[in-house]
N, C-alpha and C positions, 0 to 999 in steps of 0.2 A: 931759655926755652919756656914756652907760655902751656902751662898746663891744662886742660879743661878740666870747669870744674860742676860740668853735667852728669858727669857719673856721682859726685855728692848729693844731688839732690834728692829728695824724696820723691819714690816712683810714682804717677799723678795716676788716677784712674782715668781709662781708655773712654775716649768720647763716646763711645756707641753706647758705654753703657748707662751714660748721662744721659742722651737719648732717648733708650728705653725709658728712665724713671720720669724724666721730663713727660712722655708722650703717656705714660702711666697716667702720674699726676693728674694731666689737661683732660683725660679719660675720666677719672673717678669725680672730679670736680664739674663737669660739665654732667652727667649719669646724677649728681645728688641736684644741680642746677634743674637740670627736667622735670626730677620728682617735685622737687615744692616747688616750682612755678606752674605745671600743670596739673599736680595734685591738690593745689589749695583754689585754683580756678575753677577745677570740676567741683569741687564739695563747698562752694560759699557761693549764699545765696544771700544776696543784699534785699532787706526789705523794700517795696516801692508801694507808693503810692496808686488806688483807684483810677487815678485820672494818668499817672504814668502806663499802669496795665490798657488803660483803654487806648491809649496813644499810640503801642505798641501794635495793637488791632492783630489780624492774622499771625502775625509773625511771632505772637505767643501761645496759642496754642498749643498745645501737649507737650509745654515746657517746662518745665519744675521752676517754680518760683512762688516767691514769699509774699505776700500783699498784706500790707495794713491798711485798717478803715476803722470806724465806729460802728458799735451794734445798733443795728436799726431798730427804735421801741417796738414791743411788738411782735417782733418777725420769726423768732428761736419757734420753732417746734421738735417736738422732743419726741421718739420711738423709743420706750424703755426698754422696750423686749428686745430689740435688735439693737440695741445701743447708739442708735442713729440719730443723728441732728442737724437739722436746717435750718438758717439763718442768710440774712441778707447786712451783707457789710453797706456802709456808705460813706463816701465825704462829704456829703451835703448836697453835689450836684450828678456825681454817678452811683449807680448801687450795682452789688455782685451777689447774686443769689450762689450761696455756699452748703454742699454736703458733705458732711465730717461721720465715719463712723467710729465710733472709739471712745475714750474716757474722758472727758470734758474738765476742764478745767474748773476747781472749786467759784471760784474769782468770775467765772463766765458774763452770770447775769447780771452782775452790776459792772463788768468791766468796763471802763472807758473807752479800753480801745484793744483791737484784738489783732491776733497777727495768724495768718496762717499760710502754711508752707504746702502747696499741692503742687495743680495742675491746670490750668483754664482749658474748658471744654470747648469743643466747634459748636457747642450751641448757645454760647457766653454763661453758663454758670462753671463753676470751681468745685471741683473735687478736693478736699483738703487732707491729706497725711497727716500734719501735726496740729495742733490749736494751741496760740501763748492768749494769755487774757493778761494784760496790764491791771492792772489796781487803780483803784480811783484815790486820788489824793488823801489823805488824811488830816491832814493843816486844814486847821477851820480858824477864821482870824476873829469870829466873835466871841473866842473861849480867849484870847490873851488880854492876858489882865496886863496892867501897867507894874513893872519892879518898882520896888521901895529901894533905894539904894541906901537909905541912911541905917537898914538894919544892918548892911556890911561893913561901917564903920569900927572900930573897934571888936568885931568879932574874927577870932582865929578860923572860924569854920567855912568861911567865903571867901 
């Protein structure tokens, strides 16, 4: 006689409860999926370009975004008392009259290139929330002198 030998085996857990932890899982993993994919969508704002923002026409409008340009010579006026500042960005072929009230970046007036993170008005200028000032180069190529390389010969220190 052939014995079974299904009562030796190790009692298996009940599928329902694989189930649950399965449908768990797929729950908790899709719930952290929504947060960073729509929480990193809402809060990043890609810089664009003057002539990008004009492209976009109406359809940016009292939309939070970031625009870079050059500061047009010139154009900064400054309210000290109210801490206010207006300036006009450009690329050369479009300009964005800009008002920022708030603490201005050290780097402003000489900046090369500026970035600011608002709002485009329905009357084409820009309300700006934050102001980044870029730094003008510092490499200046008629300060480099030519190396001697024969002092490196025979010295430990180079």
């Amino acid at each position: 006689m052939a014995t079974s030998t299904l009562s030796q085996d190790k009692p298996r857990a009940k599928p329902k409860y694989q189930v649950k932890y399965l449908i768990g899982a797929i729950a908790i993993f899709g719930v952290i999926a929504y947060l960073i994919f729509f929480g990193l969508s809402q809060t990043s704002q890609w810089a664009m370009t003057l002539t990008e923002l004009h492209a976009k026409g109406n359809s940016a409008v009292g939309q939070g975004v970031r625009v870079t340009g050059q500061l047009q010579a010139n154009s900064v006026q400054k309210d000290i008392k109210s801490n206010q500042i207006a300036f006009v960005l450009t690329d050369g072929v479009n300009q964005l009259p800009v008002s920022y009230n708030g603490v201005v970046p050290d780097t402003f007036d000489r900046a090369v290139e500026v970035v600011a993170e608002g709002k485009l008005n329905a009357d084409g200028t820009f309300t700006a929330t934050n102001l980044l000032a870029k730094c003008p180069s510092k490499y200046d190529e008629s300060k480099i002198e030519e190396f001697d390389t024969s002092k490196m010969q025979g010295n430990p220190n180079y």
